[in-house]
C-alpha positions as CSV (number, residue, x, y, z in Angstrom):
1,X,-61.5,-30.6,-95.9
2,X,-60.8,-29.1,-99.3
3,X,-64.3,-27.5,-98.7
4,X,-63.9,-25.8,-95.7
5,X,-60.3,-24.4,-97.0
6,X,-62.1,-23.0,-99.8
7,X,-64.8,-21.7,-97.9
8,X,-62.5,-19.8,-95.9
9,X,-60.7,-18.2,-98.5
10,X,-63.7,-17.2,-100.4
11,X,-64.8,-15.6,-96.9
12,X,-61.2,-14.0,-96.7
13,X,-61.7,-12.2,-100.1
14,X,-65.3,-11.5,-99.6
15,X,-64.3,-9.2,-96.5
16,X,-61.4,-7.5,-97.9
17,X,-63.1,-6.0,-100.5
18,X,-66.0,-5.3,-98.8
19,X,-63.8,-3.7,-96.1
20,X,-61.4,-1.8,-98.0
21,X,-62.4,2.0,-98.0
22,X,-64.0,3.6,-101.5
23,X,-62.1,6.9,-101.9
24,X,-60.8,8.7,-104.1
25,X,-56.8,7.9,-104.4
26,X,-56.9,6.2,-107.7
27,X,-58.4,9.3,-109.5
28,X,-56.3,11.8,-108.2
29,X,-52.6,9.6,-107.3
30,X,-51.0,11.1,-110.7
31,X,-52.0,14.6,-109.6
32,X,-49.2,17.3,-108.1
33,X,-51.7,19.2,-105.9
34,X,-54.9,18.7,-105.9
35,X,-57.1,22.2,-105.8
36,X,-60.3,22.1,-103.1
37,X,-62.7,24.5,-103.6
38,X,-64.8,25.0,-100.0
39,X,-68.3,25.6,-101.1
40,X,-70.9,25.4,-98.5
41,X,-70.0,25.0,-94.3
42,X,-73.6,24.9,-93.0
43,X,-74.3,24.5,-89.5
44,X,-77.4,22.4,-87.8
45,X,-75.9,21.3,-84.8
46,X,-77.9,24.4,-83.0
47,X,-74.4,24.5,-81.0
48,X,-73.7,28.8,-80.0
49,X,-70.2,27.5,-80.1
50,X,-70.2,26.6,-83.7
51,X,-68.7,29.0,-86.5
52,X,-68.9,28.3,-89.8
53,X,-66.4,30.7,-90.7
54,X,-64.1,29.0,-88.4
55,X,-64.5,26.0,-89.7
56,X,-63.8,27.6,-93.3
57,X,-60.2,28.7,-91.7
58,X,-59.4,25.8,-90.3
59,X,-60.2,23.3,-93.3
60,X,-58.1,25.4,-95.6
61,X,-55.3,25.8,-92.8
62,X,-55.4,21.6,-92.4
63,X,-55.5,21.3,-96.5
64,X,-52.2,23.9,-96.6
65,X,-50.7,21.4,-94.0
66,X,-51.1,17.9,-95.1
67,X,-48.1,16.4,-96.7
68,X,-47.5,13.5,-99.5
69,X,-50.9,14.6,-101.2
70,X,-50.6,18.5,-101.4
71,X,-53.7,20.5,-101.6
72,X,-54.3,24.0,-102.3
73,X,-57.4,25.8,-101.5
74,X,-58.9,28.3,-104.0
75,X,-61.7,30.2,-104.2
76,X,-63.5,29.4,-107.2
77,X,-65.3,26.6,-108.3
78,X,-64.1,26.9,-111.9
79,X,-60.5,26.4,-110.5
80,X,-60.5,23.2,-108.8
81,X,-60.2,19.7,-109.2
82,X,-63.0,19.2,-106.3
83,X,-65.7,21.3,-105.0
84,X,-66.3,20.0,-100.9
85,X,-69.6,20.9,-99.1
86,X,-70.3,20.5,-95.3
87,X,-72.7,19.8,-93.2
88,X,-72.0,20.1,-89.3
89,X,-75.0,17.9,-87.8
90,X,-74.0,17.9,-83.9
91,X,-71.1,19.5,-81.8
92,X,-70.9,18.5,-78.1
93,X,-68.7,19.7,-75.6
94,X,-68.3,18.4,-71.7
95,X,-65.9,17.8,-69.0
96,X,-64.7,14.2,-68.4
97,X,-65.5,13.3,-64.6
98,X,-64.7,9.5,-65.5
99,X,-61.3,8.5,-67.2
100,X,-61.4,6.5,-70.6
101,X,-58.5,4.2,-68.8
102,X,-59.1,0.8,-67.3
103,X,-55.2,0.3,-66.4
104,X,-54.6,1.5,-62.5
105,X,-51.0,2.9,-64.1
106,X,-53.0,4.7,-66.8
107,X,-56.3,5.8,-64.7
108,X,-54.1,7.0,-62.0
109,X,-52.0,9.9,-64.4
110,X,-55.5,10.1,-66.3
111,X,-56.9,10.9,-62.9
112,X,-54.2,13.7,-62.3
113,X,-55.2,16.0,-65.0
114,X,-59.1,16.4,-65.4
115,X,-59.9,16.5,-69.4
116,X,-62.6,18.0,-71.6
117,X,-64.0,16.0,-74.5
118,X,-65.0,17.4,-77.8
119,X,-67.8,15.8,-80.1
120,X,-68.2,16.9,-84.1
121,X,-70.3,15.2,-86.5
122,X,-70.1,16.7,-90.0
123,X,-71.5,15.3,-93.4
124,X,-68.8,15.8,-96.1
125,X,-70.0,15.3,-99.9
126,X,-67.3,15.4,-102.7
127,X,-68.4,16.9,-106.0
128,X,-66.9,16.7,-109.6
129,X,-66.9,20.8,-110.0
130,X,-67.2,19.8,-114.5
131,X,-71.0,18.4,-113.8
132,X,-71.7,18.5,-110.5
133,X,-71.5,14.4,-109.8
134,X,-70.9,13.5,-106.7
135,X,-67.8,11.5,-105.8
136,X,-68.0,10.4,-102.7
137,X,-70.0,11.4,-99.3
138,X,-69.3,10.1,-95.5
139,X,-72.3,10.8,-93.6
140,X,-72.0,11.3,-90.0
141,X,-68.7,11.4,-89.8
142,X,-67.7,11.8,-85.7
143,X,-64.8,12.2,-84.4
144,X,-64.0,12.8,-80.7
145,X,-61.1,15.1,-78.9
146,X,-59.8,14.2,-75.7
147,X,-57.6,16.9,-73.6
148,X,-56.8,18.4,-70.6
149,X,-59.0,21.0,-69.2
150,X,-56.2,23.7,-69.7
151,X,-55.7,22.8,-73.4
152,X,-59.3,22.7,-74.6
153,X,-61.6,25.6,-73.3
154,X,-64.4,27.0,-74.6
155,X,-63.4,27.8,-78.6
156,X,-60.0,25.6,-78.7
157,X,-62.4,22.6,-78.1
158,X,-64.5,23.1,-81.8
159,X,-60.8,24.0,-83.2
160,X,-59.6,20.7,-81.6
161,X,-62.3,19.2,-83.3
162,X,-62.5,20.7,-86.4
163,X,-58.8,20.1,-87.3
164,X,-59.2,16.7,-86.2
165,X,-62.1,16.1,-88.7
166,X,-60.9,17.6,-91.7
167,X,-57.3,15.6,-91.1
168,X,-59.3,12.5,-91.1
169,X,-61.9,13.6,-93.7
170,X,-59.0,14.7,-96.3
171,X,-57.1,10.7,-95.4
172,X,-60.0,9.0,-95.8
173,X,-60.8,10.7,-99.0
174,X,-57.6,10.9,-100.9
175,X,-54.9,8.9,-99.6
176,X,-54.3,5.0,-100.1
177,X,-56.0,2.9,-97.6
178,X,-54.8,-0.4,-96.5
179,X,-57.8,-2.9,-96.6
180,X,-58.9,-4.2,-93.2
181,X,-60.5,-8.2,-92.8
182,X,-62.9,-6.2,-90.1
183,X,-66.9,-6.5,-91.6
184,X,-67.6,-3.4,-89.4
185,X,-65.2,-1.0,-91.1
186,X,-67.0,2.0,-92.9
């Protein structure tokens, strides 16, 4: 008995540190504001609809934005505390014949107003701007918009997207993460 106890307390630890997220917290929790240099947005998604300049605007309007950890955006490397560089791998965009709903309640008002989805995929690497180490890189990091056809039309989908990636990029990155017991957590 005392064995299987033990076991599962050893397997408890075991997958909350794996799980917990690496970021970036620790280093930077006794800084005021934290200054992001946006070096390099390059696009290989092939996508028309993608703008590297847009993304530019709206990852410096999202850093402005964020609250608890403030950042400020400036424009030279010698300046800031980290230098980010982007890829964008993929960008999708489609209209949503099927709902994402299973409830009858939910499927029924999902039903009512026909929604676009919005796909991004961008590599993010964080660099040390001093020597040029990295500090931490998510790869294929996807996140997916879900609104109404009205809302999110041709452009507003990427900005959809783009603001949603960056908000999730910059928490991931540099705010404390609770550690999860799930194995499949990245």
């Amino acid at each position: 008995m005392r064995t299987i106890v033990l076991s599962l307390l050893i397997a408890i630890v075991a997958f909350t540190s794996y799980a917990a997220d690496k970021n970036l917290h620790e280093r930077f929790e006794d800084y005021d504001q934290i200054k992001v240099y946006l070096d390099d947005v390059t696009d290989r998604s092939g996508n028309p609809a993608v703008s590297t300049a847009k993304f530019r605007d709206i990852f410096n309007d999202v850093l402005k934005k964020r609250i608890n950890v403030y950042f400020i955006p400036v424009t030279s490397e010698k300046e800031a505390d980290v230098v980010v560089n982007v890829v964008i791998d993929e960008y999708a965009f489609e209209r949503v014949a099927m709902p994402l709903f299973f409830s009858w309640k939910l499927l029924l008002i999902d039903a009512t107003s026909p929604k676009s989805y919005a796909k991004l995929t961008v590599n993010y690497r964080i660099q040390d701007p001093k020597n040029g180490r990295t500090l931490l890189e998510y790869n294929r990091f996807t996140v997916g918009v879900r609104r109404p056809i009205k809302q999110m039309k041709g452009d507003s989908a990427f900005i959809y997207a783009a603001a949603m990636s960056t908000n999730r990029f910059l928490y991931r990155a540099f705010y404390k993460q609770k550690p999860s017991l799930s194995p499949f957590r990245r």
